[in-house]
Residue, then its C-alpha position, 0 to 999 in steps of 0.5 A: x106493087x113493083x113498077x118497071x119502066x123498060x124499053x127496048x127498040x131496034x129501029x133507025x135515027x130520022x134526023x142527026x143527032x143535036x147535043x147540048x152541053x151543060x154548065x155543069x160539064x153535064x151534056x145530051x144528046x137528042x134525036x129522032x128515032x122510028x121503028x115499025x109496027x107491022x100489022x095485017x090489013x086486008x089480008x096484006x101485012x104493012x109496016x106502020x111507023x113509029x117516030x120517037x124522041x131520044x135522048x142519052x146523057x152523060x152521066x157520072x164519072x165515066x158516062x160519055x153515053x151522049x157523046x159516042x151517040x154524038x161521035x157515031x150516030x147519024x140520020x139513017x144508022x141502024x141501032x138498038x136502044x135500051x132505056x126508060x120512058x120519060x114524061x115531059x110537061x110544059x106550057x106552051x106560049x099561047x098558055x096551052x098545056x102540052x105533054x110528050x112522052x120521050x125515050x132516055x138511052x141507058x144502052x146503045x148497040x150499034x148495028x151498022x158497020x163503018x164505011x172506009x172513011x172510019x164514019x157510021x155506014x148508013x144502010x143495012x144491017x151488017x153482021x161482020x162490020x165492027x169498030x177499029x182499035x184506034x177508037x179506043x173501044x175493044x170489040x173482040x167478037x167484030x161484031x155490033x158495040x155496044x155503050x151504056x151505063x150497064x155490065x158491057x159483058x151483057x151485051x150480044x154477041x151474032x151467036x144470040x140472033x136467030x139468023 
């Protein structure tokens, strides 16, 4: 029986974002992410959030997936995350066993556009809102950008949303 293990979020971050880096030359990026469930109570529909663990690391040769998440990320962005679920175990100091399931990026889409200072814009979604060439990242189509380990065609364009 084939398993997949794939997760995908639009949502934004409640904290900034801490990295760590390894002495390998390895490192990770960790913060916290929300989204929201809406359900219908007592005829009226309410949005019941939920908060995440993310983490994105740099991988391979040419994986810096943790460091742009470093360099554009902030409390409050808007962005769409692809990747995995991960279960983490450990004991704690009183001996207790503790578990938590966490999120590891492979894709990030960044949906908010930049202030004139060249820094993530916090707020709301901005269509028209894309990266300058001095970055060092091409987006041609102005709109969202788009960093993973994935095939970077397969990203989407404002052509692919519904409004």
């Amino acid at each position: 029986m084939a398993n997949l293990n794939k997760v995908i979020f639009i949502g934004r971050l409640t904290r900034d974002v801490e990295s760590r880096a390894f002495s390998n030359g390895g490192k990770v990026a960790k913060f916290g992410f929300a989204v929201n469930n809406r359900s219908r109570k007592d005829g009226q529909w309410v949005d019941e959030p939920v908060f995440l663990n993310v983490e994105a690391f740099n991988r391979g040769d040419n994986g810096t997936l943790a460091d742009r998440c470093e360099k554009f990320l902030r409390k409050g962005s808007q962005c769409f995350i692809e990747g995995h679920l991960v279960l983490d175990q450990w004991t704690a100091q009183n001996g207790e066993k503790r578990s938590q399931i966490k999120v590891v990026m492979d894709r990030l889409e960044l949906l908010d556009g930049r202030s004139e200072d060249g820094k993530p814009a916090g707020g709301g979604f901005n269509r028209n809102a894309g990266f300058q060439k001095d970055d060092g990242y091409d987006n041609p189509s102005g709109g969202s950008q788009s960093f993973g380990d994935g095939d970077a065609g397969s990203a989407m364009s404002d052509s692919d949303l519904p409004f």
